[in-house]
MOPAC internal coordinates of N, CA, C and O (Angstrom, degrees):
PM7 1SCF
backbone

  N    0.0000 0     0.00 0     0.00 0    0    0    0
  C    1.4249 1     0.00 0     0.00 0    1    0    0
  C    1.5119 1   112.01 1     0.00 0    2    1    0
  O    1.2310 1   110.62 1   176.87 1    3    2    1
  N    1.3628 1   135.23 1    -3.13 1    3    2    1
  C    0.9488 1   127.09 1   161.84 1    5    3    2
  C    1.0383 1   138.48 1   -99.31 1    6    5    3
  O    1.2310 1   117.96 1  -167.27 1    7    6    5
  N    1.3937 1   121.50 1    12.73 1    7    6    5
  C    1.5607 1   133.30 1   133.89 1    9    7    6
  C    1.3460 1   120.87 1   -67.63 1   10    9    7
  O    1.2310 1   112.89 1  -156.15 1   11   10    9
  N    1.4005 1   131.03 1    23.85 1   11   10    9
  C    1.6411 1   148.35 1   175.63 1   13   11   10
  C    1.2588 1    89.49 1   -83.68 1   14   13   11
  O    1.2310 1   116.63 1   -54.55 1   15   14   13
  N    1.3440 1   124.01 1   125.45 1   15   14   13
  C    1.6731 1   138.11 1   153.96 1   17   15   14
  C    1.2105 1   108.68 1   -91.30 1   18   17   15
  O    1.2310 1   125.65 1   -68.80 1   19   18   17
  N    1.6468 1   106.75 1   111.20 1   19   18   17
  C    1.5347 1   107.04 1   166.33 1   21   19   18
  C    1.7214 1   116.98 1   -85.52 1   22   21   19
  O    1.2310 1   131.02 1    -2.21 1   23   22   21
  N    1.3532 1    96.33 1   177.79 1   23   22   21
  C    1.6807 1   104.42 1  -176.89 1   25   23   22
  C    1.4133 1   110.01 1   -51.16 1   26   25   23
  O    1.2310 1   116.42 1   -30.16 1   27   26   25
  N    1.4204 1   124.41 1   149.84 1   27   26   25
  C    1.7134 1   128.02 1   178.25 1   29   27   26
  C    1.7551 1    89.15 1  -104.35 1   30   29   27
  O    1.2310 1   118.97 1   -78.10 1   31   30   29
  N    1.5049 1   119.56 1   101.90 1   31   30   29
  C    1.8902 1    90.47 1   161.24 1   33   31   30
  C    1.4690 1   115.86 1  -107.98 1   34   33   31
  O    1.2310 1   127.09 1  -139.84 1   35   34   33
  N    1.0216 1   103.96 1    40.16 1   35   34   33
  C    1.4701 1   110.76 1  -170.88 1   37   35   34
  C    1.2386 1   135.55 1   -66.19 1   38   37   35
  O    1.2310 1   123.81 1   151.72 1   39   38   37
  N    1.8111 1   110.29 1   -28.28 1   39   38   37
  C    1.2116 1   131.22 1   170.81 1   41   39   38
  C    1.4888 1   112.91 1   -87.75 1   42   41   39
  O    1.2310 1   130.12 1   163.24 1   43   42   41
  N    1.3332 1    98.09 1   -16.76 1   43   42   41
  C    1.8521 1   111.94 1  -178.18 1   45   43   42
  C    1.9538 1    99.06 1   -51.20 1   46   45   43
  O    1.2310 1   135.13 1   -42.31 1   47   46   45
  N    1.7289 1    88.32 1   137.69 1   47   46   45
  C    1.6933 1    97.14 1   171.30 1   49   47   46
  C    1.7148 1    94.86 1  -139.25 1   50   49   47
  O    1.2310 1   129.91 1    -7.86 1   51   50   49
  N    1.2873 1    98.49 1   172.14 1   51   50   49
  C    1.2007 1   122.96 1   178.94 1   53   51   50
  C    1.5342 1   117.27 1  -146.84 1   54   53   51
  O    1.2310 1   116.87 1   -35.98 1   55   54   53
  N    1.6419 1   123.55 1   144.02 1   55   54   53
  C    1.0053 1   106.02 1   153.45 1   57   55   54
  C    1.9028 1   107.63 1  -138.01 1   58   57   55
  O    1.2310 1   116.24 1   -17.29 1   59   58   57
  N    1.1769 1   124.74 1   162.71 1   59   58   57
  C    1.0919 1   126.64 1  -174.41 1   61   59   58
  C    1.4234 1   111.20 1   -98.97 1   62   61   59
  O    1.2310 1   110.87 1   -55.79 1   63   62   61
  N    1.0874 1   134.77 1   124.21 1   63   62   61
  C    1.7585 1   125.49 1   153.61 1   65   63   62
  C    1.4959 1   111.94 1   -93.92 1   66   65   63
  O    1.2310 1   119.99 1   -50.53 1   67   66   65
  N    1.1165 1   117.63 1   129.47 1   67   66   65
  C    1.3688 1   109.74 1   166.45 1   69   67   66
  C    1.8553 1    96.67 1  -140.63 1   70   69   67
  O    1.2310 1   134.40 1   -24.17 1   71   70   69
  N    1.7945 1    89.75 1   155.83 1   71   70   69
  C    1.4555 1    92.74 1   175.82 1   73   71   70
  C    1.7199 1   121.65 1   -94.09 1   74   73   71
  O    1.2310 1   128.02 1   157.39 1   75   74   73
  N    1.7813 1   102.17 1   -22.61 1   75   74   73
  C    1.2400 1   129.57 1  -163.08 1   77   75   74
  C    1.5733 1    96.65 1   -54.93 1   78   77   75
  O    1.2310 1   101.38 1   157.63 1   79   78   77
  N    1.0716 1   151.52 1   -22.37 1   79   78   77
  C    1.4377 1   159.20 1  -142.61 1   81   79   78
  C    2.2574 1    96.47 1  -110.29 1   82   81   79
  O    1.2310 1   128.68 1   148.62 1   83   82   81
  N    1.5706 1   100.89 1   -31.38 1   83   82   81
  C    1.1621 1   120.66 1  -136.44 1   85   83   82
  C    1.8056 1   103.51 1  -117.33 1   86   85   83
  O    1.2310 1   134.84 1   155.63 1   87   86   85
  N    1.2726 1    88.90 1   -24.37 1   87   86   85
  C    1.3462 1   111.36 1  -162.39 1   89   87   86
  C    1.8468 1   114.86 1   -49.13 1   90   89   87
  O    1.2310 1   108.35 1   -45.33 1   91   90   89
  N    1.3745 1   139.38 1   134.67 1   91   90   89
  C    1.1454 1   133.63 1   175.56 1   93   91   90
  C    1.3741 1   105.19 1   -78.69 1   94   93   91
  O    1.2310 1   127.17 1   -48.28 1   95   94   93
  N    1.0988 1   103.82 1   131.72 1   95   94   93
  C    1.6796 1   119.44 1   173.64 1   97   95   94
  C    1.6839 1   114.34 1   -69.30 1   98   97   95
  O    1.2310 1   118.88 1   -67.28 1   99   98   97
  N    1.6236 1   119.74 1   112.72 1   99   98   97
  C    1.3025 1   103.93 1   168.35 1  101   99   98
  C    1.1095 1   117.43 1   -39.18 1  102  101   99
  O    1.2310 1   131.85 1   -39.78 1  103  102  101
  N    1.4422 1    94.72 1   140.22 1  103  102  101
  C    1.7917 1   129.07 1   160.15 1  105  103  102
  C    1.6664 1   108.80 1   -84.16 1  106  105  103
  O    1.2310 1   123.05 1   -67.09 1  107  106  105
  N    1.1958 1   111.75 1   112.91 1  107  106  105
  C    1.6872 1   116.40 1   177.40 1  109  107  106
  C    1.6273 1   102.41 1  -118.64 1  110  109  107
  O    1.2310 1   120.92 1  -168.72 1  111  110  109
  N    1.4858 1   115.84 1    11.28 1  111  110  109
  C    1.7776 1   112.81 1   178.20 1  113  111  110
  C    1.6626 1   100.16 1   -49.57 1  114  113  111
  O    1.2310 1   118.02 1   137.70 1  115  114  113
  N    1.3646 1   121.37 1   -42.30 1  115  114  113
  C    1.2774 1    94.40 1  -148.26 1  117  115  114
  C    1.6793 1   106.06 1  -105.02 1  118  117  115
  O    1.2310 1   127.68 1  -159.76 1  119  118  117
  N    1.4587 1   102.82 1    20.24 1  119  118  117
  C    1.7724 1   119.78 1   178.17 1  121  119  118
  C    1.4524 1   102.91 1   -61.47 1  122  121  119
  O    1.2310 1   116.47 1   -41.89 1  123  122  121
  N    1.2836 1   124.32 1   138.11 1  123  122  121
  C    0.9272 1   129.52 1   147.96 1  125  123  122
  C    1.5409 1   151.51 1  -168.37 1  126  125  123
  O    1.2310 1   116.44 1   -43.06 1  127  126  125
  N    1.4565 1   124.38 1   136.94 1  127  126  125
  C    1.5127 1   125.35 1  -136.93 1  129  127  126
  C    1.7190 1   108.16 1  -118.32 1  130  129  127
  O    1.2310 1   130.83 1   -40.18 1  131  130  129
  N    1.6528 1    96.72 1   139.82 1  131  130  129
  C    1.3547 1    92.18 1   177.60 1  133  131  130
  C    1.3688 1   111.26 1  -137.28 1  134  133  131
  O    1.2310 1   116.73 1   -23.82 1  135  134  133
  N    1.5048 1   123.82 1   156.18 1  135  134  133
  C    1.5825 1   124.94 1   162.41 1  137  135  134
  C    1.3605 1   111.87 1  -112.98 1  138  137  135
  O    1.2310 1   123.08 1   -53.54 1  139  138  137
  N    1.4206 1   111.71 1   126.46 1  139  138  137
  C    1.0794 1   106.85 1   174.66 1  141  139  138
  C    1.6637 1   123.97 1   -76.43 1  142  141  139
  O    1.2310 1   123.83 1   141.97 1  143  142  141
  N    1.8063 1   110.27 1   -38.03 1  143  142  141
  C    1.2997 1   108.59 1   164.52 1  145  143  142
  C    1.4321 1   120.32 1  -138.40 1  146  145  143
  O    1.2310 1   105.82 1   -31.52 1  147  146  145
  N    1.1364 1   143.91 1   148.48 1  147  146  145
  C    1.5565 1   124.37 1   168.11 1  149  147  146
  C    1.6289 1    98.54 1  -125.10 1  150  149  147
  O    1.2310 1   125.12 1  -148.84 1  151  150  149
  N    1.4189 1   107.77 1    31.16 1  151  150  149
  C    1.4648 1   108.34 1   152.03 1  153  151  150
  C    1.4524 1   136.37 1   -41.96 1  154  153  151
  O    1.2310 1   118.36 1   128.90 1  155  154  153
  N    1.0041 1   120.73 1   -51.10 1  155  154  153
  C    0.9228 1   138.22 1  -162.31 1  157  155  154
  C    1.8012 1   102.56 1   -82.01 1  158  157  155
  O    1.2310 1   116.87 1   118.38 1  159  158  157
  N    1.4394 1   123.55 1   -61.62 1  159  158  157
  C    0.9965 1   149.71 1   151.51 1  161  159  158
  C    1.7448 1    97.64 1    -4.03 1  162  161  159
  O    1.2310 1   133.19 1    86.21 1  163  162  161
  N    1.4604 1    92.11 1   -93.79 1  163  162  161
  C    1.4442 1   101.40 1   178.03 1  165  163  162
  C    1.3901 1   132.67 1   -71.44 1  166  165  163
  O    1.2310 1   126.36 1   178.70 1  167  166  165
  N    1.2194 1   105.38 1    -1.30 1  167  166  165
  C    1.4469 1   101.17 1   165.90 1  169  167  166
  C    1.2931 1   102.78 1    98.75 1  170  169  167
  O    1.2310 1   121.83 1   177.72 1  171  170  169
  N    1.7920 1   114.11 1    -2.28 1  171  170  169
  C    1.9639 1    95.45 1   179.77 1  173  171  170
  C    1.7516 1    91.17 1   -93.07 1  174  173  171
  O    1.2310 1   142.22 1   -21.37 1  175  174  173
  N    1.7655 1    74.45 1   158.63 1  175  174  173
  C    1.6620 1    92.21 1   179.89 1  177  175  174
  C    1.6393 1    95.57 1  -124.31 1  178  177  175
  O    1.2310 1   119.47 1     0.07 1  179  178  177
  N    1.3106 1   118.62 1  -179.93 1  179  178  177
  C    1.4631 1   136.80 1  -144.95 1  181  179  178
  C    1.7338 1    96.40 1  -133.32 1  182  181  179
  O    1.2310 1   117.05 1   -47.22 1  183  182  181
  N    1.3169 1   123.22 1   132.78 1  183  182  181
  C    1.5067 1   129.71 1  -172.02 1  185  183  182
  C    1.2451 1   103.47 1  -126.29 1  186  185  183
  O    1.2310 1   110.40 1   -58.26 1  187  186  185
  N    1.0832 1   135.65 1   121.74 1  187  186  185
  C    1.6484 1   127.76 1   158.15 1  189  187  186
  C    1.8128 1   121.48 1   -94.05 1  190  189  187
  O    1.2310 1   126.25 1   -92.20 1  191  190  189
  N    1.3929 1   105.59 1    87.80 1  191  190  189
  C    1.8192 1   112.75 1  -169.92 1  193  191  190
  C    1.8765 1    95.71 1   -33.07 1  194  193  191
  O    1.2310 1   134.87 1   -42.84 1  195  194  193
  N    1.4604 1    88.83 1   137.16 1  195  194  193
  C    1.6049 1   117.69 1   153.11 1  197  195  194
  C    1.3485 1   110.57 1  -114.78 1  198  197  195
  O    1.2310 1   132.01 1   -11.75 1  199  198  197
  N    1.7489 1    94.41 1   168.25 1  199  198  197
  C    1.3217 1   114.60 1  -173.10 1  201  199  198
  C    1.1628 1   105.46 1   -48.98 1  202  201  199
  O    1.2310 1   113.22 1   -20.66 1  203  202  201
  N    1.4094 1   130.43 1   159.34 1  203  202  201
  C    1.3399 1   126.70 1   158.67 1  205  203  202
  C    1.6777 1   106.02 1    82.65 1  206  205  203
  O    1.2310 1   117.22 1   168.33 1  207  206  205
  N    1.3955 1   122.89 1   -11.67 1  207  206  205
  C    1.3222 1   110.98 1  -158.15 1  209  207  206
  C    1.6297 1   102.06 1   -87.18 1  210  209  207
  O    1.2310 1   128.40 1    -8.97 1  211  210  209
  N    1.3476 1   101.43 1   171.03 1  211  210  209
  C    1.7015 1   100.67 1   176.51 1  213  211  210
  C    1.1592 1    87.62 1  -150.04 1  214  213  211
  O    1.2310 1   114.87 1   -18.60 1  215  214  213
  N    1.4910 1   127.33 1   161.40 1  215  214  213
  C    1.6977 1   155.34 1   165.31 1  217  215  214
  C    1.8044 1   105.82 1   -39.91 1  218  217  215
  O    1.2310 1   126.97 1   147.50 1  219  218  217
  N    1.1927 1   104.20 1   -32.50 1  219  218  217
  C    1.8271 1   100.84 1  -174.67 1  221  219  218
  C    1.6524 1    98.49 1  -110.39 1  222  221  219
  O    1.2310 1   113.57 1   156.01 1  223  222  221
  N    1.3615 1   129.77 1   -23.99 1  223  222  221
  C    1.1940 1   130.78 1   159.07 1  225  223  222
  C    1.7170 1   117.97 1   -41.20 1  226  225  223
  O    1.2310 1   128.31 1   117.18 1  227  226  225
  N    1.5683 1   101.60 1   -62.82 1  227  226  225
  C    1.5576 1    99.74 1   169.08 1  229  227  226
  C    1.6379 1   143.94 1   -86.03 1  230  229  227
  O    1.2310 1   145.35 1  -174.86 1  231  230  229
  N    2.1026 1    68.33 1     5.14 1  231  230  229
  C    2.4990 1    81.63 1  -166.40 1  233  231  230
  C    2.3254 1    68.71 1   -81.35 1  234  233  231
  O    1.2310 1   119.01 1   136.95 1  235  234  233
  N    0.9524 1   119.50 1   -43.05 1  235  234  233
  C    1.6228 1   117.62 1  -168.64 1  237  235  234
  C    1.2831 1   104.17 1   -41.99 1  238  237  235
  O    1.2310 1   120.26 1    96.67 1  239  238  237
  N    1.4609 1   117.10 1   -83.33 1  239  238  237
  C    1.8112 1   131.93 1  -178.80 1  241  239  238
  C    1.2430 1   109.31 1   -38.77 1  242  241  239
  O    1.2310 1   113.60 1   127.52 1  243  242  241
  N    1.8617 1   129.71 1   -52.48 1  243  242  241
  C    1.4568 1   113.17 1   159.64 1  245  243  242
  C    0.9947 1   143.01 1  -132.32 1  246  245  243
  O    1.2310 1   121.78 1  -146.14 1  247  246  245
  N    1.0486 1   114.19 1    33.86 1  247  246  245
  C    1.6105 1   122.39 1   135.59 1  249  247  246
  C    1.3060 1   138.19 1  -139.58 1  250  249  247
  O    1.2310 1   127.22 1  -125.34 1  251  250  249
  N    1.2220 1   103.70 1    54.66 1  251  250  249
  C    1.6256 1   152.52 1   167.46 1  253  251  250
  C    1.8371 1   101.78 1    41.04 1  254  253  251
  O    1.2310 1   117.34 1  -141.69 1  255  254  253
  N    1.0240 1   122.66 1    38.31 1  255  254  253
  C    1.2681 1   143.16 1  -156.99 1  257  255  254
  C    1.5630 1   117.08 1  -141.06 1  258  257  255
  O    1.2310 1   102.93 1   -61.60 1  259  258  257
  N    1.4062 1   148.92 1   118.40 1  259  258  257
  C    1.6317 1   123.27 1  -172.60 1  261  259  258
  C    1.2928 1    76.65 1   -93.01 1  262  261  259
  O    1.2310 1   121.81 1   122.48 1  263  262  261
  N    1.2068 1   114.13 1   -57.52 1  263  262  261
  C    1.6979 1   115.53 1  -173.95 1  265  263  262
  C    1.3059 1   128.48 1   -35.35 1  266  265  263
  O    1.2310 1   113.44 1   175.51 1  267  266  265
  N    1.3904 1   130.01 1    -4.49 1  267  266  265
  C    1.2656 1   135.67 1   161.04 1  269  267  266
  C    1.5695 1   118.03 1   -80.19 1  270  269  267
  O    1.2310 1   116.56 1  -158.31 1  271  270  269
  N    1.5681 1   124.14 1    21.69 1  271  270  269
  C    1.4153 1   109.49 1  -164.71 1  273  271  270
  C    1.4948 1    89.80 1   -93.12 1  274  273  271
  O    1.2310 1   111.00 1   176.77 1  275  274  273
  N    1.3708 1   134.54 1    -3.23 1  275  274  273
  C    1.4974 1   136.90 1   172.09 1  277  275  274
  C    1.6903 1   101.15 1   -59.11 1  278  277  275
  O    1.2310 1   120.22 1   144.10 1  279  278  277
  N    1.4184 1   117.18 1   -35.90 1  279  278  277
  C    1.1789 1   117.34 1  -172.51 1  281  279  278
  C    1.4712 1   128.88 1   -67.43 1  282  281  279
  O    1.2310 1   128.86 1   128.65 1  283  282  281
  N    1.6507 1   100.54 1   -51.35 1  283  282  281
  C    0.8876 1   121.56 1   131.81 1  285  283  282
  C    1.6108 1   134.70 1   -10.03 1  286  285  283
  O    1.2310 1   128.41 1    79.99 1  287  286  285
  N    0.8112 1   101.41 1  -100.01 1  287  286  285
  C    1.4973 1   117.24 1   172.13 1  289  287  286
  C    1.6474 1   115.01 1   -28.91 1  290  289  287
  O    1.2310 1   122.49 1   121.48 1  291  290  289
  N    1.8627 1   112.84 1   -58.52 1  291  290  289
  C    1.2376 1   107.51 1   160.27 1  293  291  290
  C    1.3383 1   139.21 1   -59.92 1  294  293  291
  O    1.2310 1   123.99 1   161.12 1  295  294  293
  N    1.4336 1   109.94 1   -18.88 1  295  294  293
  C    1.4932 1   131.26 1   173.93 1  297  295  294
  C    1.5986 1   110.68 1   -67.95 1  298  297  295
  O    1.2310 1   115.65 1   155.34 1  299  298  297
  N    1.3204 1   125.87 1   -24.66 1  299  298  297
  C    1.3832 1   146.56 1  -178.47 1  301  299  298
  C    1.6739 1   123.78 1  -112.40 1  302  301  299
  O    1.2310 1   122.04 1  -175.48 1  303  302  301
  N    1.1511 1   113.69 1     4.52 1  303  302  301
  C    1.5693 1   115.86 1   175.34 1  305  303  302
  C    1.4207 1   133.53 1   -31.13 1  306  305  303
  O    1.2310 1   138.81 1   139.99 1  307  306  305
  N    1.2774 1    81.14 1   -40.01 1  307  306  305
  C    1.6135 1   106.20 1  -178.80 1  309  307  306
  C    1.6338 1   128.19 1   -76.63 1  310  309  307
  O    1.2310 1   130.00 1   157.58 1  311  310  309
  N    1.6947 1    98.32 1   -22.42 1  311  310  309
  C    1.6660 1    96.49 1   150.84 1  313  311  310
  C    1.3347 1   107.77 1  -120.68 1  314  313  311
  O    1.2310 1   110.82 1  -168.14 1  315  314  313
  N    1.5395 1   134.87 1    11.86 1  315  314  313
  C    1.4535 1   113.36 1  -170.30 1  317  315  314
  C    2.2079 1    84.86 1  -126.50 1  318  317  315
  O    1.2310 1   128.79 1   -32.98 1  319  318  317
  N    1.3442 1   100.67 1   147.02 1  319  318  317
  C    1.6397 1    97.09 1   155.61 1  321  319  318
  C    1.7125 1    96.36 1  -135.43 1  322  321  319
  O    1.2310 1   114.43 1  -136.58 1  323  322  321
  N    1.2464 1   128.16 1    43.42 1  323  322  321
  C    1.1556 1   118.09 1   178.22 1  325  323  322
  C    1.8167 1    88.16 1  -158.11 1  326  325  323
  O    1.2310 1   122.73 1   -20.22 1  327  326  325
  N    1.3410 1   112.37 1   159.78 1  327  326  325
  C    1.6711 1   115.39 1  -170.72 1  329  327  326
  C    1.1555 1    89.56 1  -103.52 1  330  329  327
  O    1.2310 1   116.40 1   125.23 1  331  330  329
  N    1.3837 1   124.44 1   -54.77 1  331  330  329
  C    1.5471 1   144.11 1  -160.43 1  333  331  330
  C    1.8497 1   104.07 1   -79.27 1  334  333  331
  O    1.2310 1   115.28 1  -165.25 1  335  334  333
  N    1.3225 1   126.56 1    14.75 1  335  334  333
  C    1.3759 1   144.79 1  -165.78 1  337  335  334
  C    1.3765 1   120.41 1  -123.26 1  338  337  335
  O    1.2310 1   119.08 1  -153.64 1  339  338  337
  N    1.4971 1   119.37 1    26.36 1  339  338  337
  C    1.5078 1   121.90 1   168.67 1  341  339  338
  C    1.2358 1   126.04 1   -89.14 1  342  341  339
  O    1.2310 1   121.28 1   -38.98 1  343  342  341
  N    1.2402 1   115.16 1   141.02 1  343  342  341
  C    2.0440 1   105.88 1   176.46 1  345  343  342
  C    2.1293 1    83.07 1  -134.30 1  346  345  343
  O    1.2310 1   146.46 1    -6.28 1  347  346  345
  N    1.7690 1    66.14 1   173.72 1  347  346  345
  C    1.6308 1    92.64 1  -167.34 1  349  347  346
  C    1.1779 1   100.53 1   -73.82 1  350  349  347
  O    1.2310 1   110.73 1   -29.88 1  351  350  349
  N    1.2059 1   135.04 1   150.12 1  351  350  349
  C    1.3455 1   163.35 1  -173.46 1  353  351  350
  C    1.1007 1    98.64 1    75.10 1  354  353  351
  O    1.2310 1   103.57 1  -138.16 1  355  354  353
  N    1.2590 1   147.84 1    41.84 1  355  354  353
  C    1.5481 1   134.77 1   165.31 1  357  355  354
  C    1.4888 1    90.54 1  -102.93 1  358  357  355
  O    1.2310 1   131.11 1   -30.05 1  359  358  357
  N    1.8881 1    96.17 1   149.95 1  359  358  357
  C    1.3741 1    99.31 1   172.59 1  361  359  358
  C    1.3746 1   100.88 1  -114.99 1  362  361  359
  O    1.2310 1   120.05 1   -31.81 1  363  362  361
  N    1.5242 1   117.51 1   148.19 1  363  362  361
  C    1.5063 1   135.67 1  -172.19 1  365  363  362
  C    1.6326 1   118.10 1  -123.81 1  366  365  363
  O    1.2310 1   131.57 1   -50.05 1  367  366  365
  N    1.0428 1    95.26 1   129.95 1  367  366  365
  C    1.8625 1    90.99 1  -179.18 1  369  367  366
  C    1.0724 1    96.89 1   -84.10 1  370  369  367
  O    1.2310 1   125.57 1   -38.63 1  371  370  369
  N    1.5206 1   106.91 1   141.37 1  371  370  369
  C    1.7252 1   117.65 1   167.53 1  373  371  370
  C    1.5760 1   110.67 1  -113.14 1  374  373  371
  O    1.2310 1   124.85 1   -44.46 1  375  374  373
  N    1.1062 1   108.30 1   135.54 1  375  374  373
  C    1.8319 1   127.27 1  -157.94 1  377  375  374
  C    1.5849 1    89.61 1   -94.61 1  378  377  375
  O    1.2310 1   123.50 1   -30.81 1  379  378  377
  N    1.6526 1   110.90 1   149.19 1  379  378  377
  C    1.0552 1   105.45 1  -154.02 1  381  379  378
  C    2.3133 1   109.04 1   -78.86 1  382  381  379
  O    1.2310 1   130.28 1     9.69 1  383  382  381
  N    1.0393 1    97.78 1  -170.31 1  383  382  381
  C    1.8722 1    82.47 1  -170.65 1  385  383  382
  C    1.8852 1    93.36 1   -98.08 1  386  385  383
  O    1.2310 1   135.63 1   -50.12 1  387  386  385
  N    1.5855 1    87.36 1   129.88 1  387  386  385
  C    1.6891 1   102.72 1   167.14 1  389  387  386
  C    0.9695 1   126.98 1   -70.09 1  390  389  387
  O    1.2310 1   117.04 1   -72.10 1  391  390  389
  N    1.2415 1   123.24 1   107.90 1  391  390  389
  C    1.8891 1   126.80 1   147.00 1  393  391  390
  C    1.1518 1    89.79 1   131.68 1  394  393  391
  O    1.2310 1   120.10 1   180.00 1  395  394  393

């Protein structure tokens, strides 16, 4: 058995390409995502003030509470800066009912 010639790899080369080293990093600048509501999701619902209505009038009817029109109110900042400052046709988000 020792006149068996094994393999010569001596002249053997290699080279590797790889891109992974090289690779361009997605571009996501021009991604972009929207929700239209997560009402539903979270449980807020949407009010459109009537005549006559007030902030503890509707925290009462839905969400069985008058005393919730604080909630209210914070739930809406963004179109109301007055509590005592609603007119009809405004629409109001209603925050969902606690406990």
């Amino acid at each position: 058995m020792s006149n068996d010639k094994k393999a010569d790899f001596s002249d053997v080369t290699s080279t590797v390409d790889s891109t992974a080293a090289v690779a361009p990093k997605a571009d996501f600048s021009d991604v972009t995502a929207r929700v239209d509501s997560t009402a539903q999701i979270a449980g807020e619902q949407q009010y459109t003030v009537q005549k006559g209505d007030s902030l503890s009038r509707i925290a009462k009817h839905l969400l069985g509470d008058a005393n919730a029109w604080k909630q209210i109110f914070e739930a809406n900042r963004d179109v109301l800066s007055d509590p005592d400052k609603i007119f009809p046709g405004q629409t109001l988000k209603i925050p969902p009912r606690q406990g």
